[in-house]
N, C-alpha and C positions, 0 to 999 in steps of 0.2 A: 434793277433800275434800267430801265428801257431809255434812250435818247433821241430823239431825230436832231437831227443838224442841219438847220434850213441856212444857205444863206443865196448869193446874188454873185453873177459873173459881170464884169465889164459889160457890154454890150460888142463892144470893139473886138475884143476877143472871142467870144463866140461867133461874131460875123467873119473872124477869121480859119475859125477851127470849121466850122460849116462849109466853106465856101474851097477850102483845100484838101476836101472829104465829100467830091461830089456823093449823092446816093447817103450819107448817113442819117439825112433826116429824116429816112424812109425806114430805117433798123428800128428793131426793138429798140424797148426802154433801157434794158439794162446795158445794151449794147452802146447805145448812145453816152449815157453814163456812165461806162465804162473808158468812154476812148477821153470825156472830159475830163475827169479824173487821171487817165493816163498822161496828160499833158502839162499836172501840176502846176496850174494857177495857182492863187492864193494859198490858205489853209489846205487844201485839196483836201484827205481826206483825214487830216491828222489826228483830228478830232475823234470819228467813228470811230478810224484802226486802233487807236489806243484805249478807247471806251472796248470794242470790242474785247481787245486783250487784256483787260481787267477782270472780265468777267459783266459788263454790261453792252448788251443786245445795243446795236446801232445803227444808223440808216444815213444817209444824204440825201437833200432834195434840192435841187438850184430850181427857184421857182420863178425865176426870170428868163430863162433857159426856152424859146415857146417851141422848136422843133423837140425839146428831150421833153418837156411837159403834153405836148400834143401826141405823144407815142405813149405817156403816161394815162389820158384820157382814154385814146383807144382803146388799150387792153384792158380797161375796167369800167366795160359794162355802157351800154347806148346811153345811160343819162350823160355820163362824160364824154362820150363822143360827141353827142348832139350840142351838148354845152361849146366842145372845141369847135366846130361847126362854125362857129359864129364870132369865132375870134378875130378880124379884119374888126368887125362892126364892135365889138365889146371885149377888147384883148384884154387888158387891164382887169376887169372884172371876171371873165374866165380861168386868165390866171389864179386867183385868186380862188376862185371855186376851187379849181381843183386840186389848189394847193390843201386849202383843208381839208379835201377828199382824201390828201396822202396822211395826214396828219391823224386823220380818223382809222385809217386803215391801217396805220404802224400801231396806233395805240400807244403812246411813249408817255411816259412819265414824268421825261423834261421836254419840252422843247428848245432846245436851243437856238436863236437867233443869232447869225453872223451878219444881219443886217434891219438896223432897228428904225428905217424907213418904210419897210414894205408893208408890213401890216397896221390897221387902222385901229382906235384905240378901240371901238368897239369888238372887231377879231378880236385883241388882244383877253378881253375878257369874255367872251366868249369858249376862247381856249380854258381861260382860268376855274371857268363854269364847270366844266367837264373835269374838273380836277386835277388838271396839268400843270406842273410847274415850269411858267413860263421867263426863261430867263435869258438876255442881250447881254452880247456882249460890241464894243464900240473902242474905237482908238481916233477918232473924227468927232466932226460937232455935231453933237448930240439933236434928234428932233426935241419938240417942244415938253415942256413938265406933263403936261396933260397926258402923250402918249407915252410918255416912260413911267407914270405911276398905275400902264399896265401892265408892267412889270414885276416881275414877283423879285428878281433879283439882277443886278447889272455887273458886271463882270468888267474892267478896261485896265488895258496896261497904262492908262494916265493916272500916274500917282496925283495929281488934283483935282481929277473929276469925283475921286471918291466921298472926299468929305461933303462934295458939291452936291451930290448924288443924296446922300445919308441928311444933308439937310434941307431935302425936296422930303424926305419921309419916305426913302425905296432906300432898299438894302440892296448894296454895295461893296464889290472884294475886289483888291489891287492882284491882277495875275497877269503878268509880263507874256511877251508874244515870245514865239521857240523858233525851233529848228526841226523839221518831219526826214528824223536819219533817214529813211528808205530814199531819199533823193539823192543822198552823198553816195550812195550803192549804184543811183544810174550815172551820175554826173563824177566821174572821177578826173581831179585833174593828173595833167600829162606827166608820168613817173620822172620824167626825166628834166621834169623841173618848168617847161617850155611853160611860158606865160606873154603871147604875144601884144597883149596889150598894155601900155604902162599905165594908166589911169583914165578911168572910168566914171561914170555918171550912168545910171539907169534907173528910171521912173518918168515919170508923166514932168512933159514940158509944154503944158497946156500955156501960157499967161496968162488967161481968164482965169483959169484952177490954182497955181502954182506962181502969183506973179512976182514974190519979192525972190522965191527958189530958180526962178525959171532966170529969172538977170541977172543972178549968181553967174549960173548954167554957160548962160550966153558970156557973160566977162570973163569967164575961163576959156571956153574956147574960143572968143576972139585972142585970146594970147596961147594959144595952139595947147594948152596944157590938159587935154582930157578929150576923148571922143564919146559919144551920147548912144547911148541903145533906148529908147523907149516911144512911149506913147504920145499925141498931143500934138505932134509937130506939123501937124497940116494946120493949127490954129495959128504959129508961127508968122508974124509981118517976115514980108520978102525983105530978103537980105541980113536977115538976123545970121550972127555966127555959127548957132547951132547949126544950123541946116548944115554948113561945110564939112562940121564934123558927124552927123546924126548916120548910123548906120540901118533904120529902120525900128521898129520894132522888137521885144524882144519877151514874150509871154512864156511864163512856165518854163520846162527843162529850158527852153532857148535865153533863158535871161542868167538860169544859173548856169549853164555853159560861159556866158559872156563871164561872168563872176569870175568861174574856175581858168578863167584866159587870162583872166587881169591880175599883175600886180600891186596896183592902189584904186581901189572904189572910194569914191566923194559921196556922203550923206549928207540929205538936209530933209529935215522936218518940215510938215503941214503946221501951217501958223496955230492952229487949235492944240500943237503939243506946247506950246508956251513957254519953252526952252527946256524940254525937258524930253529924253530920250526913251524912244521906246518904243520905233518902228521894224518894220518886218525885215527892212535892210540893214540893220543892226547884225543881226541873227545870221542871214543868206548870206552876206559878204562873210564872215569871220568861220563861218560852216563851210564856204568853198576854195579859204585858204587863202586870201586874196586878203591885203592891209586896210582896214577901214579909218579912213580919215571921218569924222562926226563934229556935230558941235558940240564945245561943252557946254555942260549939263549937270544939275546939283545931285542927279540920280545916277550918272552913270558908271560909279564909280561901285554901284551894288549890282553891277552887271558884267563889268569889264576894269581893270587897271589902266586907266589912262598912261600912257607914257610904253608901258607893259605890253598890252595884249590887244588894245588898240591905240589910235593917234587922236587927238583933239586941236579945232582950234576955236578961235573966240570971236576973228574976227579975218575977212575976206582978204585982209595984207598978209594975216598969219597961215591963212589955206594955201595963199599962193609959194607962200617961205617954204611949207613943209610938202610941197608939190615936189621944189621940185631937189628940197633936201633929200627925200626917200629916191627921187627919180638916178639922184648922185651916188645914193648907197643902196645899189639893192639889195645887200646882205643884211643889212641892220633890216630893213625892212620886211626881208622875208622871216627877221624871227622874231620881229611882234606878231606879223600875220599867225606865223606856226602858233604861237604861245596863247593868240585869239580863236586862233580854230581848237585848240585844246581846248579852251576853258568851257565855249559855245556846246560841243560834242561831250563833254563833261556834265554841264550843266545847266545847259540853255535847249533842253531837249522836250518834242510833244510827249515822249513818255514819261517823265515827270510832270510836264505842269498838268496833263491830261490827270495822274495821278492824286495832284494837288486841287484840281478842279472835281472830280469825284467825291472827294472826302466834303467840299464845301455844296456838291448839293448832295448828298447822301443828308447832310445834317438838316438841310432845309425842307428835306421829303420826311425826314424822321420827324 
C-alpha cells in the first residue's frame, strides 16, 4: 500500500521559515522539504515515517508551500516549469496542477488528505477515477456535504462528526490525534527539573478566529496568571492584556520547547469541538511533561484520567482556582504532569494510531 500525505502549512509560518533561511527558496526540492519537516510544524511527518515503518511506501507533499512546490515543478520536466512560470497571474491554479502532477508521479494507492479545503470536488473524483482511494481526515468545520461525498472515507478525532459524517452516506472512523516520539528525542526537558515558566497558553489568538478562546486568553493575563507564545496577535485591539504577556510566536520544535519550559499549559478548544476534547495540545503538552489544565469533556476520560494524569475545569472561576492551586504546589503538580506524560508515550503515540489507521484502509483497499 502506497500513501501520499498531502496536507497545507499556515501560511504565517512558512513566511517565517522562508524569510530566516535566506537562499532556500533557491535549493532543491527535497532540500527545501527537508528543512520543513526538520522544524516540525503540525503532523510533520508522522504519518509517512510510521507508514514507512510498517512496511508501506510513503511521501509528503505540502501543496500550499509555493517556493517548495516551484522547485518541485522545475525538476520535472518544461511543462511544469512553464506551468510555474505563470504563478503571480494563476497561483491558485498552478498549485494545483502540480499538485496532481506529484500525485501521479507517486502513484499511491491512498491519498491522504490533511487538509479537506484544498481540493475541488471535481479533483476529488478525478483522483477517485484513477483508482485511488481518497481519504480526509479533519478535526475543524468540515467544508460543505457536496465535497466530502468526494470522499472515499473521512477519518476525525471528533467523536460527533462521525455519525454526522455516516449519515451524509460517506464512511467514517473515530481516530484520536497522537504524539510523533522523534520530537521528545529533540526537545528534551532540562534533567534537572528547571521549568521556567509557570503557566502557559500557546495557539492562535486571533479574535476573528478564536474569539470566545482568545477572551479566555486575555482575562487570564489581565490577572497576570499565564504568559502567551503564539500566533494571531497582530489581529489584537491595542491594549488588550495579551500583548503584555505575548512572547511572540512560537512554531514547531520552538512551541514544544515553550511546552517543555512550562510547568502548567491552559487548553481550550475551537467551538466546532463542541465540548469535546481531542486537539493536538492535548498530546504535545502531557508528551513534554508539562501539567495540562483542559476543559471537561464527556470523552476525555478515554484519553487521560481527570484528576490523574491531567487537570480539568468547567468553568473560567474553576481555571483560575486551579491556576493557581497547582501554581501553590508544584509537587502535586509535577506528578499528574509525570503520570500524563506516561500515559501519552504509552499510549497516545503516531506509531499506534498510524498502525490503527493501516489496518482501516488496508480493509477499504481489500
Amino acid at each position: 500500500m502506497r500513501v501520499l500525505v498531502v496536507d497545507t502549512y499556515y501560511p504565517a509560518f512558512t513566511a517565517e521559515h522562508y524569510a530566516a533561511r535566506p537562499g532556500l527558496e533557491r535549493a532543491p526540492y527535497d532540500e527545501q522539504l527537508a528543512a520543513l519537516i526538520a522544524r516540525r510544524f503540525g503532523t510533520t511527518d508522522a504519518y509517512s515515517a510510521n507508514f514507512d515503518a510498517l512496511g508501506h511506501p510513503a511521501a509528503d507533499v505540502i501543496v500550499n508551500c509555493e517556493p517548495l512546490q516551484l522547485a518541485w515543478a522545475a525538476e520535472h520536466g518544461p511543462r511544469w516549469t512553464r506551468a510555474a512560470a505563470h504563478l503571480p497571474r494563476v497561483r491558485l491554479a498552478a498549485l494545483h496542477r502540480i499538485a496532481h502532477a506529484q500525485i501521479d508521479a507517486f502513484a499511491p494507492d491512498v491519498v491522504y488528505l490533511q487538509d479537506l479545503w484544498f481540493f475541488t470536488k471535481p479533483e476529488l473524483d478525478r483522483m477517485r477515477r484513477a483508482g485511488r482511494l481518497v481519504v480526509g481526515q479533519i478535526a475543524s468545520a468540515p467544508p460543505p456535504a457536496d465535497r466530502l461525498r468526494g470522499l472515499d472515507l473521512i477519518v476525525t478525532s471528533f467523536p460527533h462528526y462521525v455519525e454526522r459524517f455516516r449519515g451524509l452516506g460517506i464512511d467514517s472512523e473515530y481516530l484520536p490525534i497522537a504524539f510523533h516520539t522523534p520530537i521528545g528525542e529533540q526537545v528534551a526537558a532540562d534533567p534537572a527539573g528547571e521549568r521556567p515558566h509557570a503557566a502557559v497558553f500557546v495557539g492562535g489568538v486571533n479574535p476573528a478566529v478564536h474569539p470566545a478562546g482568545t477572551e479566555l486568553i486575555a482575562r487570564l493575563c489581565a490577572a497576570g496568571l499565564i504568559d502567551v507564545w503564539g500566533y494571531g496577535a497582530d489581529a489584537l485591539p491595542p491594549g488588550s492584556p495579551i500583548l503584555d504577556r505575548h512572547h511572540g510566536p512560537a512554531w514547531g520544535l520552538d512551541m514544544y520547547r515553550v511546552l517543555a519550559q512550562s510547568r502548567l499549559v491552559v487548553n481550550r478548544h475551537i467551538e466546532a469541538a463542541e465540548g469535546f476534547a481531542n486537539n493536538m495540545r492535548l498530546f504535545e503538552t502531557t508528551a513534554m511533561g508539562a501539567l495540562l489544565l483542559t476543559e471537561r469533556a464527556p470523552n476525555l476520560a478515554g484519553l487521560f484520567v481527570p484528576g490523574e494524569e491531567v487537570e480539568t475545569y468547567a468553568s473560567e472561576d474553576e481555571l483560575v482556582e486551579k491556576l493557581r492551586h497547582y501554581a501553590a504546589r508544584p509537587e502535586e503538580a509535577q506528578r499528574i504532569a509525570a503520570a500524563g506524560q506516561r500515559r501519552t508515550l504509552a499510549e497516545h503515540t503516531y506509531e499506534r494510531r498510524i498502525a490503527q489507521l493501516a489496518a482501516l484502509l488496508e480493509q477499504r483497499l481489500g
